[in-house]
N, C-alpha and C positions, 0 to 999 in steps of 0.2 A: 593686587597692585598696591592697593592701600595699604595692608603690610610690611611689602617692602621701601614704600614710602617711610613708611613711619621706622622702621629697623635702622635707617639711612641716615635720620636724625638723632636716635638715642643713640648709636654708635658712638659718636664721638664723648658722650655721656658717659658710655659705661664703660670706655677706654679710658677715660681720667678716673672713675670711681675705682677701677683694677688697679692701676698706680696710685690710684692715692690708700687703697687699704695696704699695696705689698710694702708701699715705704715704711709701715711700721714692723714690717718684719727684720728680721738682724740675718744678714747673708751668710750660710751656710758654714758652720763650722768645721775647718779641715778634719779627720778622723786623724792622731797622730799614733803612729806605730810603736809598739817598744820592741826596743832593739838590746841585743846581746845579755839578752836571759844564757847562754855559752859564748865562751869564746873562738871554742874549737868546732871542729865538725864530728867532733866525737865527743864524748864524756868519758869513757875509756873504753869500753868495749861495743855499748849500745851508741847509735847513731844521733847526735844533738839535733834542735829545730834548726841550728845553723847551715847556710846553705852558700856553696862561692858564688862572690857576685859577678855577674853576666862578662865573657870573655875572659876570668881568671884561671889558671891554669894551675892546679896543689900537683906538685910533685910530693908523694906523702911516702917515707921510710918507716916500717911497723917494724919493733924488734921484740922478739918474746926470747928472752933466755931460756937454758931448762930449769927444772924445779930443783931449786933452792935444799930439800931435803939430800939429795947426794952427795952435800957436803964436800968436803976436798977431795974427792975421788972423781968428783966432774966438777972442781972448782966452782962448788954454788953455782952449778948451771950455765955457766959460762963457754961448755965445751958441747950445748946440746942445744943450737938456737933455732930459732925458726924466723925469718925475715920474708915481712911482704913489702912489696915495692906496689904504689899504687898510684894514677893518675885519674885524676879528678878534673873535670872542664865544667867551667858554670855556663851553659849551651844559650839561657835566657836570665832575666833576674830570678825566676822561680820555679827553674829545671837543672840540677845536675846530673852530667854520668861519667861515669868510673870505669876503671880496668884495674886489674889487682892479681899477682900472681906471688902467691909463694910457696914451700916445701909440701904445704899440704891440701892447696888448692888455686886455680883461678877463679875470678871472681868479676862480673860482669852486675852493674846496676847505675839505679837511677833514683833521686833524691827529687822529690817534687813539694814545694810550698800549697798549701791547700790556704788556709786561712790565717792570718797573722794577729797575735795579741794587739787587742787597741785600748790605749789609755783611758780610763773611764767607760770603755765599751766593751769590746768582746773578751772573755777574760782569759784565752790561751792561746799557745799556738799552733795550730794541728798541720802537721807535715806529712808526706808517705814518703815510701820506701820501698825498693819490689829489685830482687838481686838474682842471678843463676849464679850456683856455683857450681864447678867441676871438681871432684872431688878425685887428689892427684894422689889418696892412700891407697888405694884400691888397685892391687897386684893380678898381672893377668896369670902371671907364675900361681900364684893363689886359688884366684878365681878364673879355672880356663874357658866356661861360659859367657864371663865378664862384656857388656856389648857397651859402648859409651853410652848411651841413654841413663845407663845403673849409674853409669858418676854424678848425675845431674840432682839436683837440690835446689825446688824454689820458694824464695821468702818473698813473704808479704809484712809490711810494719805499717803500723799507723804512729807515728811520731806526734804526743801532746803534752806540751810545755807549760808552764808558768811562770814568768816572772815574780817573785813576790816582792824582792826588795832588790837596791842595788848590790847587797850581798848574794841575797839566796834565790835560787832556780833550781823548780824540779819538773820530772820527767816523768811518762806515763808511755810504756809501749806495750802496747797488746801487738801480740806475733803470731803467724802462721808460715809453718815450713813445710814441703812436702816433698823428703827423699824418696829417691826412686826404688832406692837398693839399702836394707838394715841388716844389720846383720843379726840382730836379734829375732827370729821370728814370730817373738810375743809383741815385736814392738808395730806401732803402726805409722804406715809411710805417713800420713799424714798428722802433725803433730803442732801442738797447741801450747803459746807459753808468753808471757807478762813480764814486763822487764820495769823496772824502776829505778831512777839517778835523779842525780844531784850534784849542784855545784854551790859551793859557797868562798865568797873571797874575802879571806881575813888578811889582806895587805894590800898594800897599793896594785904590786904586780904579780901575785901569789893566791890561788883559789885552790880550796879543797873538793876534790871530788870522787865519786862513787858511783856504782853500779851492779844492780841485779838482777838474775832473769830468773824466773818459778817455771820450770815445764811442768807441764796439765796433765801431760797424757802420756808420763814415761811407763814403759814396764816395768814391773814389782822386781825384776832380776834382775835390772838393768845396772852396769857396771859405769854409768856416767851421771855427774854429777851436776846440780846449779851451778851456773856461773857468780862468783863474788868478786869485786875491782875496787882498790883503792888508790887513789893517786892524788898528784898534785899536776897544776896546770903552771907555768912560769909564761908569761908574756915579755916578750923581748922584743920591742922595737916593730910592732904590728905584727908578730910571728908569737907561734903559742910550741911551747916545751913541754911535752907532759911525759911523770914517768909513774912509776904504776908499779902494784903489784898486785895479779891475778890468779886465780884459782885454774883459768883455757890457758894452753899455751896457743888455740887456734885463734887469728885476728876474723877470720870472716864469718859474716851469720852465720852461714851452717855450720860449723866447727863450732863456736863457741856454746850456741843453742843446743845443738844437740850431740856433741860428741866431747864436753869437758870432761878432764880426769881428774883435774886436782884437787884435794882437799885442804880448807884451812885447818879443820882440824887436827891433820896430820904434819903441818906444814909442809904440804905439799902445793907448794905456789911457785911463779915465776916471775920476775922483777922480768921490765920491759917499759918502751918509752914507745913514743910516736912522735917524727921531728918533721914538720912539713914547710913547705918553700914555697912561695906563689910568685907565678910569674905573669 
């Protein structure tokens, strides 16, 4: 009883001694975010930290010309394109998903915000990425076993950004894909590969960009090659322009990961843009 007698009376004591030590504290500092390490939601081939904001809708046009090497006899490519048409919904502030179909696949995924670059604090931005695709090259006239399961292909990305300056942002993705169906049979469904980009902007509304992916665990006979991209991004009026030129002519993960054919050093590329609309 005498305890809580006495608790009764310091109370109001160590209620003013708690305010009077927190008034010398300074009230919590906002964490603030950095934003538009990209502008787009791609760099050109690999997927940016960038993400649409919540209720935005990217109707997004991918065109990949054919390779450049055929010269006037397929007009620089221009007689052998490959077009994805793609829809993009931002479902929350830090989840989007997609639909995407074109000549050599559908393409079903989801873009998720994990942790965001904080000024003076966290120093990247780490995003995921997890896609099926349905792979629409695969001939039943070909393959008369063929079951849909074998078209299927899933990627995993882990998207990690940096901001360094207000010019330059680079990229860091470690990949995992796992076709169902290869047609090498050295090669193994499950397959391993690191991708790297970059953007830099040397104008008001004009940024140079790049990207490349190293597979880990291609087979020694394998007749496909790294992915290389070079482009520029033009900003137009809150809208990004980018046009490119590519080593894949395929826009979706699995294509360009694991089934490139071009080479630069054969000039074997394809000029190709990406022009998206948000509604």
């Amino acid at each position: 009883m005498k305890k809580l007698i006495l608790l009764l009376f310091l109370f109001p004591l160590l209620t003013y001694s708690q305010d009077d030590l927190l008034s010398g504290v300074d009230a919590p500092i906002t964490k603030e975010k950095v934003t538009s390490a990209f502008k787009a939601l791609k760099i050109v081939n690999l997927e940016s930290t960038k993400l649409a904001a919540k209720g935005d809708l990217y109707f997004v046009v991918a065109h990949r010309f054919g390779s450049i090497k055929d010269g006037f006899e397929g007009f620089y490519g221009l007689d052998n394109a490959n077009t994805q048409i793609k829809f993009i919904y931002g479902l929350t502030p830090g989840i989007n998903i997609s639909a995407a179909r074109s000549e050599f696949a559908y393409d079903f995924a989801t873009k998720y915000m994990l942790l965001p670059q904080i000024k003076d604090g966290f120093p990247v931005t780490i995003a995921g990425f997890n896609s099926l695709s349905i792979n629409n090259t695969l001939k039943e006239s070909l393959y008369p076993k063929l079951e849909f399961k074998n078209r299927l292909t899933y990627v995993a990305q882990l998207l990690i950004s940096r901001k360094l300056s207000e010019k330059l942002s680079l990229e860091i993705v470690p990949s995992f894909f796992h076709e169902n169906f290869v047609l090498d049979p050295e090669q193994s469904n499950s397959q391993y590969a690191i991708g790297f980009g970059g953007r830099y902007k040397f104008a008001k509304r004009w940024s140079l960009n790049m990207d490349y992916a190293a597979h880990l665990n291609r087979a020694s006979n394998s007749i496909y090659k790294n992915p290389l991209s070079i482009g520029f991004d033009l900003e137009t009026g809150g809208h990004v322009f980018q046009m490119h030129f590519t080593s894949s002519q395929a826009i979706d993960e699995a294509g360009y990961l694991g089934r490139t054919t071009g080479d630069w050093t054969k000039g074997d590329i394809f000029f190709g843009f990406n022009l998206a609309r948000v509604f």
